[in-house]
C-alpha positions as CSV (number, residue, x, y, z in Angstrom):
1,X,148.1,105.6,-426.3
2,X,150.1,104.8,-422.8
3,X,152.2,107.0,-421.1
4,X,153.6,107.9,-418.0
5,X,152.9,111.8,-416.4
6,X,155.2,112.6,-413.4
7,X,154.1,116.1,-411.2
8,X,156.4,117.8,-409.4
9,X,156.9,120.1,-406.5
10,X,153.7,121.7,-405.3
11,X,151.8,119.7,-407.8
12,X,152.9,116.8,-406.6
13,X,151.9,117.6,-403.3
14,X,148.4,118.8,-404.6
15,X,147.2,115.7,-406.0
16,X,149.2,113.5,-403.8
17,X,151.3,111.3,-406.0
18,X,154.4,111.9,-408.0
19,X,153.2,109.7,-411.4
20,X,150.9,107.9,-412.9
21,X,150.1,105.9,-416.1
22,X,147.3,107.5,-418.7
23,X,145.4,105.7,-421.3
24,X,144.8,108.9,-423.6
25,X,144.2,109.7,-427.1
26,X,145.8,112.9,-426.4
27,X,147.7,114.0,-429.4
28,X,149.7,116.8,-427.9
29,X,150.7,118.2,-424.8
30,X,147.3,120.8,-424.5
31,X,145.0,118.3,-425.8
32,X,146.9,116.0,-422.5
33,X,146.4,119.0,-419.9
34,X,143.2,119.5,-420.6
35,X,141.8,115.9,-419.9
36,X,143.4,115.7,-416.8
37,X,141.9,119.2,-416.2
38,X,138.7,117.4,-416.7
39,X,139.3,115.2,-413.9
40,X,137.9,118.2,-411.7
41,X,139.1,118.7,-408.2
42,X,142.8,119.0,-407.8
43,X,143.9,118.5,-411.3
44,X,141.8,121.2,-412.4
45,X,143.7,123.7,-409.7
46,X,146.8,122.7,-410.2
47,X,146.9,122.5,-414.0
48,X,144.6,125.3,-414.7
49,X,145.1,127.3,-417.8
50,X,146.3,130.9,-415.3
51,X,148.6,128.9,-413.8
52,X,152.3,128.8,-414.4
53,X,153.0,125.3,-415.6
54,X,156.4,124.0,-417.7
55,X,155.9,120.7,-419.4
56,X,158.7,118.4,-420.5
57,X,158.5,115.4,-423.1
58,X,160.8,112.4,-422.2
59,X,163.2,115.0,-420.3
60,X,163.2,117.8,-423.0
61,X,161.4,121.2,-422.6
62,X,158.0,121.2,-424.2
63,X,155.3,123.5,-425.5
64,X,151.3,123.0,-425.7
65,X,151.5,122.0,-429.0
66,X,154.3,119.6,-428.8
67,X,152.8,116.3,-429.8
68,X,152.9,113.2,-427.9
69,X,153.9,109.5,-429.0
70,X,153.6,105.9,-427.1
71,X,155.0,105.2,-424.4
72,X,156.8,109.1,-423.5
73,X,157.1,110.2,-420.6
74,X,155.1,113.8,-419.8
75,X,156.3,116.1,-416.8
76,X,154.3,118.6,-415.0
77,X,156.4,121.4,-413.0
78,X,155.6,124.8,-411.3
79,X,158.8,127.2,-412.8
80,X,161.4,127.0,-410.4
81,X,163.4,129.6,-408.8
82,X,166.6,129.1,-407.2
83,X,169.0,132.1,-405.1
């Protein structure tokens, strides 16, 4: 399936863009984080299992096993703080 992933904030910065399009038979948001993990280098240090990661699916707050559908729109965001 085709979606879109957008990263935010500091991962954003780590891989250098703010979204790109994935061909992936993915079925949930895990099975997703894990082959972009697989890409190596900065994916892998910036989506790595230890590290504090939200997720959203098409705007809504998400969990590892959410599944995914054609065409949705993942989000990858450190947690934010705000003061």
């Amino acid at each position: 399936m085709k979606l879109t992933v957008r990263y935010f904030a500091s991962i954003r910065e780590a891989l250098g863009k703010g979204s790109e399009v994935v061909e992936t038979e993915a079925q949930s948001v895990d099975a997703l984080r894990q082959m972009l993990i697989a890409r190596g280098d900065a994916y892998a240090q910036s989506l790595a299992r230890g590290k504090a990661v939200r997720v959203a699916i098409d705007k809504v707050m998400a969990s590892d096993s959410d599944p995914l559908h054609e065409g949705c729109e993942v989000a990858f965001f450190p947690p934010v703080t705000g003061g």
